[in-house]
Every structure is written in C-alpha cells, then in structure tokens.
C-alpha positions as CSV (number, residue, x, y, z in Angstrom):
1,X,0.0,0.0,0.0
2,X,0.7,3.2,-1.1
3,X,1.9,6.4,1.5
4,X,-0.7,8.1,-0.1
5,X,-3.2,5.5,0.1
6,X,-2.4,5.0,3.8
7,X,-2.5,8.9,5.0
8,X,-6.2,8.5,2.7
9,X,-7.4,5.8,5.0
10,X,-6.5,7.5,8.3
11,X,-8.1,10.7,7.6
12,X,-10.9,8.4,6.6
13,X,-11.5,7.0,9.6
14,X,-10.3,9.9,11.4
15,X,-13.4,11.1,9.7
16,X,-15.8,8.8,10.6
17,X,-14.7,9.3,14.0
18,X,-15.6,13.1,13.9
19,X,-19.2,11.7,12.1
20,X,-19.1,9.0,14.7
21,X,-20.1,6.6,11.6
22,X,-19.2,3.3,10.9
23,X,-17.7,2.4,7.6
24,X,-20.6,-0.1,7.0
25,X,-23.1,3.2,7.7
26,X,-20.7,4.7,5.3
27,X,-21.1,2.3,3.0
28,X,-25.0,2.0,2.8
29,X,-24.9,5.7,2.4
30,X,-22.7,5.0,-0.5
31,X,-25.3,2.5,-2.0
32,X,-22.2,-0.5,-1.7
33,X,-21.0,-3.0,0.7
34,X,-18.3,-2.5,3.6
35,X,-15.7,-4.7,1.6
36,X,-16.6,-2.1,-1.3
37,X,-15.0,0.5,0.7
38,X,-12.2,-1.3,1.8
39,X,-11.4,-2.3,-1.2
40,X,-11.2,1.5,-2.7
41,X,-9.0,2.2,0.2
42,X,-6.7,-1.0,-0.5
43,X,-6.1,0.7,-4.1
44,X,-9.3,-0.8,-6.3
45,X,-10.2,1.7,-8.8
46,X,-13.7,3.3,-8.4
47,X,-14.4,6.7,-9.3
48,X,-17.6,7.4,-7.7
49,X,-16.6,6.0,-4.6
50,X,-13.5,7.8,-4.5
51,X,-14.9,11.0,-5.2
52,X,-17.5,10.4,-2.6
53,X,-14.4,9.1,0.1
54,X,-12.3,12.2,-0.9
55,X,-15.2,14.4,-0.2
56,X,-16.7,13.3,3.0
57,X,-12.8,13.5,4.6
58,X,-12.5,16.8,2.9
59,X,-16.1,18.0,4.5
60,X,-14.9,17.1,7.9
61,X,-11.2,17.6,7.8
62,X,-10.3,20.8,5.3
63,X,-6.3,20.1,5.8
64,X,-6.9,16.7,4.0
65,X,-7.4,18.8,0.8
66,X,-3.8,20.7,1.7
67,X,-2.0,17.7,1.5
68,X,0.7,17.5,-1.6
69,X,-0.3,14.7,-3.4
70,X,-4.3,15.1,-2.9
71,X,-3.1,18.8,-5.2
72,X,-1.0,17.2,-7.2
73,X,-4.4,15.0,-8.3
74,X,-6.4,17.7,-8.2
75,X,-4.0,19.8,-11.1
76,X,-3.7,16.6,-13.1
C-alpha cells in the first residue's frame, strides 16, 4: 500500500470518528457494501466512490485537501 493510500485511509476513519459513523453506515450511504470501501482504500479503482471518500474527509477535515499529493491529483 501506497503512502498516499495509507494517509487516505487515516483521515478516513479519522473522519468517521468526527461523524461517529461506521464504515458499513458509510457504505450504505454509499449504495455499496463494507468490503466495497475497503477495497477502494486497499487501491481498487472506483471513481464514484472515491470521489465520494475524498469528499466526506475533505467535508470534515479541510487540511486533507492541503496535503501534496491530494493537489497534485487535483491539477492533473
């Protein structure tokens, strides 16, 4: 696993700390299953659900957006 895929997955469930959610309440927001998410967080390809990961951290943690490769993704 990526550095950048690991810092992803803490703030994620940094995030769903600050929600207090579960990443299976998570996921049924999401319309998918737990193993879905875990999955996308392992590395699996998924737009939509990446989108929606990178924007319920950024919605509760703002510095996750600051981070240097989550800009260098966003200028690509």
């Amino acid at each position: 696993m990526t550095t950048a895929l690991r810092t992803r997955k803490r703030y994620f469930h940094a995030a769903l700390a600050l929600a207090e959610m579960t990443v299976v309440a998570f996921a049924r927001m999401q319309g998918v299953g737990p193993k879905h998410v875990y999955a996308v967080l392992a590395g699996r390809e998924s737009g939509r659900l990446e989108a929606e990961i990178d924007a319920f951290i950024a919605a509760r943690l703002p510095q996750y957006s600051e981070l240097p490769e989550r800009r260098n993704k966003e200028d690509v």
